[in-house]
N, CA, C, O and CB atoms as a CASP TS submission, in Angstrom:
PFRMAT TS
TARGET T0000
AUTHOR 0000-0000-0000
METHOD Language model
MODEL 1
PARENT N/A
ATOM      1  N   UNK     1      54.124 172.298 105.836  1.00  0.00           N
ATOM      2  CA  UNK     1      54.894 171.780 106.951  1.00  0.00           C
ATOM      3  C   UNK     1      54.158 170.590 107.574  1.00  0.00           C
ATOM      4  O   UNK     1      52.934 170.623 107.694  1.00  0.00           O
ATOM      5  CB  UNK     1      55.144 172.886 108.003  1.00  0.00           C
ATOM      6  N   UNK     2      54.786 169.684 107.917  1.00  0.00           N
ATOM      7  CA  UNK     2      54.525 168.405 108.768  1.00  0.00           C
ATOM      8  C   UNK     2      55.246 168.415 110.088  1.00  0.00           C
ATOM      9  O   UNK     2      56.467 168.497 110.219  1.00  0.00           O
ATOM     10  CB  UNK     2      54.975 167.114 108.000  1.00  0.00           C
ATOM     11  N   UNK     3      54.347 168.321 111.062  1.00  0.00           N
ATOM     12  CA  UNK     3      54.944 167.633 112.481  1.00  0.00           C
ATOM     13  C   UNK     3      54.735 166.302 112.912  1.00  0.00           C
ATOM     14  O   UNK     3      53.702 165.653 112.744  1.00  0.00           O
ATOM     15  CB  UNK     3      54.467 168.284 113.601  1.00  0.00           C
ATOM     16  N   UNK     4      55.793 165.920 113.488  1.00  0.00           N
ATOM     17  CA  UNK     4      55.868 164.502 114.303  1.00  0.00           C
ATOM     18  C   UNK     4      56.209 164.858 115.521  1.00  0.00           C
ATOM     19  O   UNK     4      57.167 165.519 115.923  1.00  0.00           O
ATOM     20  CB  UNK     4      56.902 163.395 113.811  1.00  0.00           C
ATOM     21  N   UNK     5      54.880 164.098 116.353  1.00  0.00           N
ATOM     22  CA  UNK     5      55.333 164.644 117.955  1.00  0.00           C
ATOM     23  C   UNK     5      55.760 162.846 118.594  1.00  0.00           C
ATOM     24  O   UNK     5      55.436 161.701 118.280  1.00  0.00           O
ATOM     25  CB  UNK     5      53.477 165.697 119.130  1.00  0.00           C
ATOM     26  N   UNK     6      56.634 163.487 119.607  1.00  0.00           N
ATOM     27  CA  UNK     6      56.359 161.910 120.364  1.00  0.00           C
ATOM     28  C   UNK     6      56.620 162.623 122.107  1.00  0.00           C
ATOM     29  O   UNK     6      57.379 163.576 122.283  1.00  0.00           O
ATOM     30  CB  UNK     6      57.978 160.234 119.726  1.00  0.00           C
ATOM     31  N   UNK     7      56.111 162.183 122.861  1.00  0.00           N
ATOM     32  CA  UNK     7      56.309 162.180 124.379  1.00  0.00           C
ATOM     33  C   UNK     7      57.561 161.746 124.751  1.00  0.00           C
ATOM     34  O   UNK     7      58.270 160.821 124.353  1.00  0.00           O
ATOM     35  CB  UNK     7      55.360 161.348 125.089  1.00  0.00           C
ATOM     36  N   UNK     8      57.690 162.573 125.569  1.00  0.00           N
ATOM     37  CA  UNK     8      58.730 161.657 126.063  1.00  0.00           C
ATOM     38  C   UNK     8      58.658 161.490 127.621  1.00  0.00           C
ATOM     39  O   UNK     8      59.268 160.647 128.279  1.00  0.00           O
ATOM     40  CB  UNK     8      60.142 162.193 125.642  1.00  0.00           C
ATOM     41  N   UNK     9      57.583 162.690 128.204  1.00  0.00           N
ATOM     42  CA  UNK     9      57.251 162.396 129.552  1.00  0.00           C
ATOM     43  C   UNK     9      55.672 162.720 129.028  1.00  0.00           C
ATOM     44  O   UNK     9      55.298 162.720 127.856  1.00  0.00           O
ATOM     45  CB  UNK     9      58.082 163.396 130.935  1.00  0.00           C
ATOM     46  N   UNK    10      54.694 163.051 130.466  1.00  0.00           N
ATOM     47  CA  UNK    10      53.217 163.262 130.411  1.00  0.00           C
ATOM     48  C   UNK    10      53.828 164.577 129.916  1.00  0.00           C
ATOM     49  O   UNK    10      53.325 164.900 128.840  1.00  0.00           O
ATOM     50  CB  UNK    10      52.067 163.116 131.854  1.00  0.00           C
ATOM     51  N   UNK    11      54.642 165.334 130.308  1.00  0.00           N
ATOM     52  CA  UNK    11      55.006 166.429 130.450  1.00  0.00           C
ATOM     53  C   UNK    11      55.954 167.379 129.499  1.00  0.00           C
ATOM     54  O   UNK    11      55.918 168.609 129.444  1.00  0.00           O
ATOM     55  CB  UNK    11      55.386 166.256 131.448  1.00  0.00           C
ATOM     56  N   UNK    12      56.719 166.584 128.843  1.00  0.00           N
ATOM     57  CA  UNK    12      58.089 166.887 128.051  1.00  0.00           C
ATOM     58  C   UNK    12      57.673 165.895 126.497  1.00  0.00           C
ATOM     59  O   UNK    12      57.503 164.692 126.301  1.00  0.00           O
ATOM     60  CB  UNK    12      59.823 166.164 129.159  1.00  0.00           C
ATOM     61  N   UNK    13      57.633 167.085 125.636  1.00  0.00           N
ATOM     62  CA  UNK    13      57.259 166.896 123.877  1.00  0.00           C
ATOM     63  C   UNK    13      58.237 166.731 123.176  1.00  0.00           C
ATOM     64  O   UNK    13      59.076 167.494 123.656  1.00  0.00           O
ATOM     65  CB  UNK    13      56.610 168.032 123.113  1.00  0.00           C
ATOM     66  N   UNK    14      58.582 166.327 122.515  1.00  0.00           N
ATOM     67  CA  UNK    14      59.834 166.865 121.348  1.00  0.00           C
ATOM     68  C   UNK    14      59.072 166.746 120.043  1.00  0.00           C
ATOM     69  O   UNK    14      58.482 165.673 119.913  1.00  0.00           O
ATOM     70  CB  UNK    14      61.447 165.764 121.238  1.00  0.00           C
ATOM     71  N   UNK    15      58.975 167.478 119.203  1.00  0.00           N
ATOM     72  CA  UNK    15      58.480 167.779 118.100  1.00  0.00           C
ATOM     73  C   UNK    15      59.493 168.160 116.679  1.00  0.00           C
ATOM     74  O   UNK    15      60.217 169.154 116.614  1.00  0.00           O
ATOM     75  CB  UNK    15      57.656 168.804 118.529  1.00  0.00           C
ATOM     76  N   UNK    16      59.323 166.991 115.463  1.00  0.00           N
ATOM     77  CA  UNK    16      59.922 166.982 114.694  1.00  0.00           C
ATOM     78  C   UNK    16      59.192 168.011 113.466  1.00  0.00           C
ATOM     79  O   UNK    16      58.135 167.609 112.979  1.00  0.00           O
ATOM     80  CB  UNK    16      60.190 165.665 114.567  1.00  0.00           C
ATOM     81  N   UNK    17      59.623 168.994 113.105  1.00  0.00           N
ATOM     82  CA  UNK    17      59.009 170.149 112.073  1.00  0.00           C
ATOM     83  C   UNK    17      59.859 169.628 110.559  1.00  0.00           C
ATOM     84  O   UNK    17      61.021 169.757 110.174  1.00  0.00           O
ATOM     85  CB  UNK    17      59.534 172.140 112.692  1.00  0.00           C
ATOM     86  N   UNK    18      58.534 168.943 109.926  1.00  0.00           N
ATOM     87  CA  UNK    18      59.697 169.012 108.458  1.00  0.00           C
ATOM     88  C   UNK    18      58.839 169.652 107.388  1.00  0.00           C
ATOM     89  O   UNK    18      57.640 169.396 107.277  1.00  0.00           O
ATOM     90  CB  UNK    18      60.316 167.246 107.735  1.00  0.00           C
ATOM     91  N   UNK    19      59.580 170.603 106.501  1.00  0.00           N
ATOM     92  CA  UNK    19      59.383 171.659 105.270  1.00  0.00           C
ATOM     93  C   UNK    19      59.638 170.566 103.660  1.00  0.00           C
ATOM     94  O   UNK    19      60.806 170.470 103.285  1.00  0.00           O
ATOM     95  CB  UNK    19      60.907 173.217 105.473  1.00  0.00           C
ATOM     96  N   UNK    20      58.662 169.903 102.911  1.00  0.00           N
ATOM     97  CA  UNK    20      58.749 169.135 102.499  1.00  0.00           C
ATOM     98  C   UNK    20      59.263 169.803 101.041  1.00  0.00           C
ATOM     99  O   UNK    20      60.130 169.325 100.309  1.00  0.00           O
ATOM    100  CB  UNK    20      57.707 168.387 102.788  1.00  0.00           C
ATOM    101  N   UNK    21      58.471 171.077 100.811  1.00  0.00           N
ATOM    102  CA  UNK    21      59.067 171.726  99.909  1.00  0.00           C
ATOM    103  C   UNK    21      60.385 171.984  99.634  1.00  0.00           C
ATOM    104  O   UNK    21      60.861 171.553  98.584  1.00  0.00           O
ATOM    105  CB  UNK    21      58.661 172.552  99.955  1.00  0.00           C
ATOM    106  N   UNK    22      61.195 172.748 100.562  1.00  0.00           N
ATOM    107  CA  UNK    22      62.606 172.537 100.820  1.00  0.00           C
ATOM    108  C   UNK    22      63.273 171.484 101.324  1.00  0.00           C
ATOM    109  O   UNK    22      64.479 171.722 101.398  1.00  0.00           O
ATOM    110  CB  UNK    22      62.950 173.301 101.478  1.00  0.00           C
ATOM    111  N   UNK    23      62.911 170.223 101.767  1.00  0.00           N
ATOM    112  CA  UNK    23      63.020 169.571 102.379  1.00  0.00           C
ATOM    113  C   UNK    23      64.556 169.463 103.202  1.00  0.00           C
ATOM    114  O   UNK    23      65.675 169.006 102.972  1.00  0.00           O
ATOM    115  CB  UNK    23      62.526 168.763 101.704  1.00  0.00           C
ATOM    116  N   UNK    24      63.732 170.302 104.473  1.00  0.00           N
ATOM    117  CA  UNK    24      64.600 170.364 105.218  1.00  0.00           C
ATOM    118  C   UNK    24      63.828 169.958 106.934  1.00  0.00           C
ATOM    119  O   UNK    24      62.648 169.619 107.028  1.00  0.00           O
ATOM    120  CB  UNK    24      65.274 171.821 104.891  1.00  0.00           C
ATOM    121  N   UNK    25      64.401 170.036 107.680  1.00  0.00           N
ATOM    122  CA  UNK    25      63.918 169.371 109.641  1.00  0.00           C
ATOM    123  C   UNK    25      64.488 170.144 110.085  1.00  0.00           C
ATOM    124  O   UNK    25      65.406 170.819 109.619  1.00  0.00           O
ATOM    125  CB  UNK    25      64.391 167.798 110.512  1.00  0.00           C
ATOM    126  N   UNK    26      63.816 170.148 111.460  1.00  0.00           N
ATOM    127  CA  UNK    26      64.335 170.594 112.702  1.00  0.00           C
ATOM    128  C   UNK    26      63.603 169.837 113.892  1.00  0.00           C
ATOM    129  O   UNK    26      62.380 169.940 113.792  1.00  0.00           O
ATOM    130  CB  UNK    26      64.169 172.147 112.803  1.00  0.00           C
ATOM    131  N   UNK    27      63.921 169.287 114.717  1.00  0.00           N
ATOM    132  CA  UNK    27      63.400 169.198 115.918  1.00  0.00           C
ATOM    133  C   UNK    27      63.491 169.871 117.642  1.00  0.00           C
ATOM    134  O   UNK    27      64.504 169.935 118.339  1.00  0.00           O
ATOM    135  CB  UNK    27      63.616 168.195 115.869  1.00  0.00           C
ATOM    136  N   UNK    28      62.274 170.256 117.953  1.00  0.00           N
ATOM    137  CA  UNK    28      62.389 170.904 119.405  1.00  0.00           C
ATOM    138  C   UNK    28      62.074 170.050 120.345  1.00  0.00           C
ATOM    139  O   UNK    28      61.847 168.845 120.230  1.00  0.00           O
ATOM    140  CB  UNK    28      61.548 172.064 119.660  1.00  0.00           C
ATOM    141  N   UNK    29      62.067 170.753 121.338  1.00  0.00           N
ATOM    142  CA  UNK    29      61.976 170.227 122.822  1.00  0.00           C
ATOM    143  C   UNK    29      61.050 171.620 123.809  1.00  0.00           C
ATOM    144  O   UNK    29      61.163 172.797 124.151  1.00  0.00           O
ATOM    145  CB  UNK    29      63.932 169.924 123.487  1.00  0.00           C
ATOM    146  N   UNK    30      60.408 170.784 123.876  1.00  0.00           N
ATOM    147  CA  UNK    30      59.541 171.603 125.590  1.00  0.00           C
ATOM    148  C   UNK    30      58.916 171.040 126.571  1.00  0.00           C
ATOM    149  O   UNK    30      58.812 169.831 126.780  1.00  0.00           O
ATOM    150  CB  UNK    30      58.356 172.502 125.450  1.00  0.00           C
ATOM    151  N   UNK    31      58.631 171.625 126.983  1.00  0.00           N
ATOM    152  CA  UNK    31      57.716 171.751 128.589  1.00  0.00           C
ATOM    153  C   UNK    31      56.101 171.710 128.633  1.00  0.00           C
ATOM    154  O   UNK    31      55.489 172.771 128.754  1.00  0.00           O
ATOM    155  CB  UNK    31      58.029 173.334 129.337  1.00  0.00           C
ATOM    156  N   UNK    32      55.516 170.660 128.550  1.00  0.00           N
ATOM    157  CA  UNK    32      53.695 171.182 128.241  1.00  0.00           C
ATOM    158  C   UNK    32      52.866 170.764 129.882  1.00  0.00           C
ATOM    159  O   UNK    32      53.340 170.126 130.822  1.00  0.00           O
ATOM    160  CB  UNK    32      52.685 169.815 126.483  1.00  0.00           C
ATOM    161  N   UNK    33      51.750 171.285 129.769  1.00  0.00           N
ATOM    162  CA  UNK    33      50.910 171.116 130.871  1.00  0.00           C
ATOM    163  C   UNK    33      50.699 169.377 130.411  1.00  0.00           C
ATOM    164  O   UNK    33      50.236 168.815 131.403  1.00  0.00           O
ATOM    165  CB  UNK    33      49.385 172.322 130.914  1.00  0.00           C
ATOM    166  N   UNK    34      50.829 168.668 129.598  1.00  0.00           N
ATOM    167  CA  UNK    34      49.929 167.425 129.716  1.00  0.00           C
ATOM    168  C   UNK    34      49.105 167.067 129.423  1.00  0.00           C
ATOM    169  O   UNK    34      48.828 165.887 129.207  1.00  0.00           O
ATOM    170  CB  UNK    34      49.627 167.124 130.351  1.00  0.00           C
ATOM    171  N   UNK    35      48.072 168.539 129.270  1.00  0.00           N
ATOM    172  CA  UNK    35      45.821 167.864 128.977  1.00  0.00           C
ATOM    173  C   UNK    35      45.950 167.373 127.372  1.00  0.00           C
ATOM    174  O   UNK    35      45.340 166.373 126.996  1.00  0.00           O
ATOM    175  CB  UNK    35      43.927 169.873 128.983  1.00  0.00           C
ATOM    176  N   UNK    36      46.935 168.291 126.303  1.00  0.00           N
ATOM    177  CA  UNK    36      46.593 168.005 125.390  1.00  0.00           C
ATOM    178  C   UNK    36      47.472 167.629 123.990  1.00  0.00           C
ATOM    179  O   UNK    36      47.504 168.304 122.961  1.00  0.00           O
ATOM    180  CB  UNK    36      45.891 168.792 125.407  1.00  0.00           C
ATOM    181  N   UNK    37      48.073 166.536 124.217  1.00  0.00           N
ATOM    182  CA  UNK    37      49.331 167.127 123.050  1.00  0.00           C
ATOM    183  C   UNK    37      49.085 166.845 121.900  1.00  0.00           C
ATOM    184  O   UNK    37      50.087 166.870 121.185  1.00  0.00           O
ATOM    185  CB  UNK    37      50.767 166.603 123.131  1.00  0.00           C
ATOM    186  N   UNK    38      48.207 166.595 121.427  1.00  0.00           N
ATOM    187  CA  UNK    38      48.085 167.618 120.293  1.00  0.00           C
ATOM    188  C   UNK    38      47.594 168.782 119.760  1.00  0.00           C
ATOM    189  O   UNK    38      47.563 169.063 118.561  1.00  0.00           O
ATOM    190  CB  UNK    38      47.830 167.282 119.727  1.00  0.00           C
ATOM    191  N   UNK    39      47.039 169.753 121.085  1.00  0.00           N
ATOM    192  CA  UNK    39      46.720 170.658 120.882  1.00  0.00           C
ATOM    193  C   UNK    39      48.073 171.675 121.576  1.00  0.00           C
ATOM    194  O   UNK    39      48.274 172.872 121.367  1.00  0.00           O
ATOM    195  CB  UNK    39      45.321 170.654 121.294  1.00  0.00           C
ATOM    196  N   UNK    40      48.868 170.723 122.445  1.00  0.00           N
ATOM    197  CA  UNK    40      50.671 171.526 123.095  1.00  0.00           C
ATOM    198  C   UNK    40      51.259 171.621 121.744  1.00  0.00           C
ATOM    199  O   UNK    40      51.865 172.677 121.567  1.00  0.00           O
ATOM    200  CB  UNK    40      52.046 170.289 124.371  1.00  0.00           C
ATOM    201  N   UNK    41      51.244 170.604 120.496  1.00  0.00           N
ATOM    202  CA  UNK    41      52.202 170.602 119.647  1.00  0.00           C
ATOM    203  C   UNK    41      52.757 171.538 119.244  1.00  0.00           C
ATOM    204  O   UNK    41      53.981 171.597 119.365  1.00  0.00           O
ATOM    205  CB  UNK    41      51.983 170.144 118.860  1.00  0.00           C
ATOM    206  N   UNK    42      52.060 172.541 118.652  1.00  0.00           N
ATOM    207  CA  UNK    42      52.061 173.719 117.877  1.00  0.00           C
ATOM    208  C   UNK    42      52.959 174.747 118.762  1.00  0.00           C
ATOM    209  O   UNK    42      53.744 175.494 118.177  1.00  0.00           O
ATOM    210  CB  UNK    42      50.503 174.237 117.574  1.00  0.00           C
ATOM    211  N   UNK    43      52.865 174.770 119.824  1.00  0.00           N
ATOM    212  CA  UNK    43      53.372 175.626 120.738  1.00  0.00           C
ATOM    213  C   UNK    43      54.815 175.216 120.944  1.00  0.00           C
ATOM    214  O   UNK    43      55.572 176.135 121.257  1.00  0.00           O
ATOM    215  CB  UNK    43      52.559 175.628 121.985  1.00  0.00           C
ATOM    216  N   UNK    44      55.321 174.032 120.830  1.00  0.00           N
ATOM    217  CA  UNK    44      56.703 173.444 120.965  1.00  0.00           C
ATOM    218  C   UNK    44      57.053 173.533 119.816  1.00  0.00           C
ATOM    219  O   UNK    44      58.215 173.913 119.674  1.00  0.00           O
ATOM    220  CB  UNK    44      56.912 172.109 121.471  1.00  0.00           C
ATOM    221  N   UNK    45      56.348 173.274 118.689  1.00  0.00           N
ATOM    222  CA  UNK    45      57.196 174.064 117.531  1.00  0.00           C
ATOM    223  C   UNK    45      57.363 175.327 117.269  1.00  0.00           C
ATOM    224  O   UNK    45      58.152 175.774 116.436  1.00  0.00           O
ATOM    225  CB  UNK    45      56.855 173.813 116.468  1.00  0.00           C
ATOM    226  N   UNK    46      56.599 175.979 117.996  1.00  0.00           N
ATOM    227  CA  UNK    46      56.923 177.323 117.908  1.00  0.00           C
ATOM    228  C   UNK    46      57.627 177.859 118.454  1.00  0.00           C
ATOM    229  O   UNK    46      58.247 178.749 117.873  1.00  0.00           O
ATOM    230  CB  UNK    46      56.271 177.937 118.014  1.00  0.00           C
ATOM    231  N   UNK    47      57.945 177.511 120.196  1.00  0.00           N
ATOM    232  CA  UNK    47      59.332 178.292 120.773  1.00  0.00           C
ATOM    233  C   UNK    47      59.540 176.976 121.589  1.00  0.00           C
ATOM    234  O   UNK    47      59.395 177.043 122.810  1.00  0.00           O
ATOM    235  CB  UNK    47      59.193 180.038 121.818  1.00  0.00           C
ATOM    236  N   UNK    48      59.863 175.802 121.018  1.00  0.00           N
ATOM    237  CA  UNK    48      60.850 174.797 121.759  1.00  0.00           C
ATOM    238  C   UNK    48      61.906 175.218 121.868  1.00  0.00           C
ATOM    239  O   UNK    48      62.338 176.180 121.233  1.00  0.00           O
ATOM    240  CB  UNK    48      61.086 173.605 121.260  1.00  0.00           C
ATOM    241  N   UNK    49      62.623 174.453 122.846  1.00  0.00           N
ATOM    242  CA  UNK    49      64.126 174.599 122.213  1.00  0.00           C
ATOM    243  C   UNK    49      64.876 173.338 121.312  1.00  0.00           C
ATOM    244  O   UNK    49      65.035 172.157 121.617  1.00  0.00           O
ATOM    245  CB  UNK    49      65.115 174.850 123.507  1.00  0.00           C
ATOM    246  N   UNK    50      65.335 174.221 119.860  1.00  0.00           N
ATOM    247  CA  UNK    50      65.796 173.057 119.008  1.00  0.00           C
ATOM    248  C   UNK    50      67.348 172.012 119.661  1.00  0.00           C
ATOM    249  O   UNK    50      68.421 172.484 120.037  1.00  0.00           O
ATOM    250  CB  UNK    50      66.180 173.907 117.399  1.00  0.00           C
ATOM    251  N   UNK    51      66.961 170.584 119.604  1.00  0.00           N
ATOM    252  CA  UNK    51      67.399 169.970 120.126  1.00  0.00           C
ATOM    253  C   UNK    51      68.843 169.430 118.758  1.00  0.00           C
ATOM    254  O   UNK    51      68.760 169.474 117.531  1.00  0.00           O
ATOM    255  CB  UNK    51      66.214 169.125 120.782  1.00  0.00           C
ATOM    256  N   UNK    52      69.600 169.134 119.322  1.00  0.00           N
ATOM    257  CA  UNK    52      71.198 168.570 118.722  1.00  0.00           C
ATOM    258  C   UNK    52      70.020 167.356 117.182  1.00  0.00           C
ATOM    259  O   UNK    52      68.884 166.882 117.220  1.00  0.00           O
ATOM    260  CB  UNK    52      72.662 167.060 120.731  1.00  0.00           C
ATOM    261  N   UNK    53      70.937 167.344 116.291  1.00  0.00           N
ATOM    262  CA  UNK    53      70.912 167.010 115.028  1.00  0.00           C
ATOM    263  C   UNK    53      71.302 165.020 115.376  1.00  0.00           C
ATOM    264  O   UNK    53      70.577 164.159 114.877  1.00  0.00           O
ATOM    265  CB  UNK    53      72.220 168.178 114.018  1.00  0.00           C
ATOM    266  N   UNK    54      72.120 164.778 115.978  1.00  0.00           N
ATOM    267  CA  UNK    54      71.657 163.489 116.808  1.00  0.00           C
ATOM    268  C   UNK    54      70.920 163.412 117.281  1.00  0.00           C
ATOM    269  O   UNK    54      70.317 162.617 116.560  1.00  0.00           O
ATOM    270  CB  UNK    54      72.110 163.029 117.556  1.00  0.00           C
ATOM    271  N   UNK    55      70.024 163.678 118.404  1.00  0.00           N
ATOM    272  CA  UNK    55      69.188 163.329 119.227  1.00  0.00           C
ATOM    273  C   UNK    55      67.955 163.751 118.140  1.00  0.00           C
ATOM    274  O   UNK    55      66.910 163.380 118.675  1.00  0.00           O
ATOM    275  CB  UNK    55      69.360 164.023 120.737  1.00  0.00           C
ATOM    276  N   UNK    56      67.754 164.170 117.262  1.00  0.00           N
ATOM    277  CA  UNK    56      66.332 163.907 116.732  1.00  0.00           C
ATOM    278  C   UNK    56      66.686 163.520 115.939  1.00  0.00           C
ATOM    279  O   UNK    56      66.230 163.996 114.900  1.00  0.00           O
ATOM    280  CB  UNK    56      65.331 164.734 116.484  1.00  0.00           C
ATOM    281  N   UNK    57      67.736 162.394 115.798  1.00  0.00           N
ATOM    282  CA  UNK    57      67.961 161.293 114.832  1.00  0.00           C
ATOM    283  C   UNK    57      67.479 159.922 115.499  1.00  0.00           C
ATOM    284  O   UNK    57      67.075 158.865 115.014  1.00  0.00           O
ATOM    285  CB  UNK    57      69.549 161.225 114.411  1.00  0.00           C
ATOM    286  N   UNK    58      67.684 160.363 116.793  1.00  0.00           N
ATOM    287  CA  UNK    58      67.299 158.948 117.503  1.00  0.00           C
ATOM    288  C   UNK    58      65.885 159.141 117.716  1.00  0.00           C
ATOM    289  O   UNK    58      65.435 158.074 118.135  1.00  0.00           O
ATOM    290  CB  UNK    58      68.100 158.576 118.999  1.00  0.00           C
ATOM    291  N   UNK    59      64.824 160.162 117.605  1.00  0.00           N
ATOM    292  CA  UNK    59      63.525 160.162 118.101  1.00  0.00           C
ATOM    293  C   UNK    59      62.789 160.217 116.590  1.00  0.00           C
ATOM    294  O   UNK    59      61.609 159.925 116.397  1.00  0.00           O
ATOM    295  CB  UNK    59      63.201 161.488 119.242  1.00  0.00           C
ATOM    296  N   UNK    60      63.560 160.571 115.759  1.00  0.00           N
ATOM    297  CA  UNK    60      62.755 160.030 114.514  1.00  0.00           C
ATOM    298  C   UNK    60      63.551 160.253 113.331  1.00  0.00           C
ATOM    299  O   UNK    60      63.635 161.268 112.640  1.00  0.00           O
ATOM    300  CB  UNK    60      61.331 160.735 114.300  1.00  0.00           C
ATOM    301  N   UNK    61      64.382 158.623 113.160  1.00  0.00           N
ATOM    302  CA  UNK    61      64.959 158.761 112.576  1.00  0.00           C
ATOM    303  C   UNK    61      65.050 158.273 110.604  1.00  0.00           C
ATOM    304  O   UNK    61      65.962 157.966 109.837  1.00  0.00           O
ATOM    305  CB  UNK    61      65.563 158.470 113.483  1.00  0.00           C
ATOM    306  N   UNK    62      62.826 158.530 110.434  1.00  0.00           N
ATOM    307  CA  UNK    62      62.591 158.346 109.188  1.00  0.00           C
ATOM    308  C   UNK    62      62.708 159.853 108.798  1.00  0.00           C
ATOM    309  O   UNK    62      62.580 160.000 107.583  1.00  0.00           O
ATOM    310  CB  UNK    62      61.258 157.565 108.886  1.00  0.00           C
ATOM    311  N   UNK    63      62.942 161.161 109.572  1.00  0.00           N
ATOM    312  CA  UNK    63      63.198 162.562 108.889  1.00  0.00           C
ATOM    313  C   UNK    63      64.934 162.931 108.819  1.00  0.00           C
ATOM    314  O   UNK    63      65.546 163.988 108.671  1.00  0.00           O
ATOM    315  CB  UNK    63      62.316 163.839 109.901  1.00  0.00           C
ATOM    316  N   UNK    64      65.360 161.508 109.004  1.00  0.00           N
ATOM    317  CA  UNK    64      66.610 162.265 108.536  1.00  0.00           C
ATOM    318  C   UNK    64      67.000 162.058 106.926  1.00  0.00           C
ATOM    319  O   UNK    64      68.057 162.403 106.397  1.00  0.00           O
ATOM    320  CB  UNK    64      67.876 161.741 109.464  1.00  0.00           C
ATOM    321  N   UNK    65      66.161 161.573 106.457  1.00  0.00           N
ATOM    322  CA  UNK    65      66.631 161.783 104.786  1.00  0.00           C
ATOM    323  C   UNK    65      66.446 162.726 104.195  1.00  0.00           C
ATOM    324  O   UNK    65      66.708 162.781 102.993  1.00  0.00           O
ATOM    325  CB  UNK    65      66.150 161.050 103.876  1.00  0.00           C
ATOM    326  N   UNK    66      65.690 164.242 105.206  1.00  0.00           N
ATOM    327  CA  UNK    66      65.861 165.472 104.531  1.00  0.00           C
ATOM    328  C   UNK    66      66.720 166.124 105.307  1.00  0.00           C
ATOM    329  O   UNK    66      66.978 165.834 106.475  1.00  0.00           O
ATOM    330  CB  UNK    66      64.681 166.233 104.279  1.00  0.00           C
ATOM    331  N   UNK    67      67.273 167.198 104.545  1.00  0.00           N
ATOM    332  CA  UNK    67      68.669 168.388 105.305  1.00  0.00           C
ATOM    333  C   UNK    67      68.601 168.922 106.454  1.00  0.00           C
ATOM    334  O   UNK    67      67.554 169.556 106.587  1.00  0.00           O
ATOM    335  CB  UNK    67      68.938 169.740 104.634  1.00  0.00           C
ATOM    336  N   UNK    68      69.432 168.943 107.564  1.00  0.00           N
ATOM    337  CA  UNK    68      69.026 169.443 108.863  1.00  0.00           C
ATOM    338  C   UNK    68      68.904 170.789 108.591  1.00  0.00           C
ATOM    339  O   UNK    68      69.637 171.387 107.803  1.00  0.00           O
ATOM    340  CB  UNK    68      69.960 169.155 110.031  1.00  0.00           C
ATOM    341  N   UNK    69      67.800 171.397 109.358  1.00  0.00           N
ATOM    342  CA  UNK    69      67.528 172.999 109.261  1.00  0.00           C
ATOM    343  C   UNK    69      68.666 173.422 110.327  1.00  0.00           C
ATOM    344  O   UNK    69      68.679 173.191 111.536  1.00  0.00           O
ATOM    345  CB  UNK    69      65.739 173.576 109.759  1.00  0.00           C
ATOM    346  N   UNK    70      69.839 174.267 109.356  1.00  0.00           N
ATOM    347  CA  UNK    70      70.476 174.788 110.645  1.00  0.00           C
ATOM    348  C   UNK    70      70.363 176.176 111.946  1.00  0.00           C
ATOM    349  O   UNK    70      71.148 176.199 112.894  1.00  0.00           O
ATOM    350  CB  UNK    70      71.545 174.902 110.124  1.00  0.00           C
TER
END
């Protein structure tokens, strides 16, 4: 698995999860304290909430050439 994180506040992550083997995505959304994001990452992929199949087309839209994880 590969993640792509990007900020979108000090505060608010969205994190792109792609399975290269199956090649398939998903992207989440959360809430972090701020000190560390790349040590928040892991945690927003783990219980973000997955965000609409557009909108993590617009935050990274070099993972849409694999299958959206539905």
């Amino acid at each position: 698995m590969t993640t792509y994180t990007r900020a979108l506040d000090t505060k608010v992550l969205i994190v792109a999860v792609v399975n290269e083997d199956i090649r398939d995505w998903a992207a989440y959304i959360g809430a972090v304290e701020g000190k560390n994001h790349d040590a928040e990452t892991p945690g927003v992929a783990e219980r973000g909430t997955k965000v609409s199949k557009e909108m993590a087309e617009m935050v990274f839209p070099y993972c849409a050439k694999y299958n959206w994880r539905c």
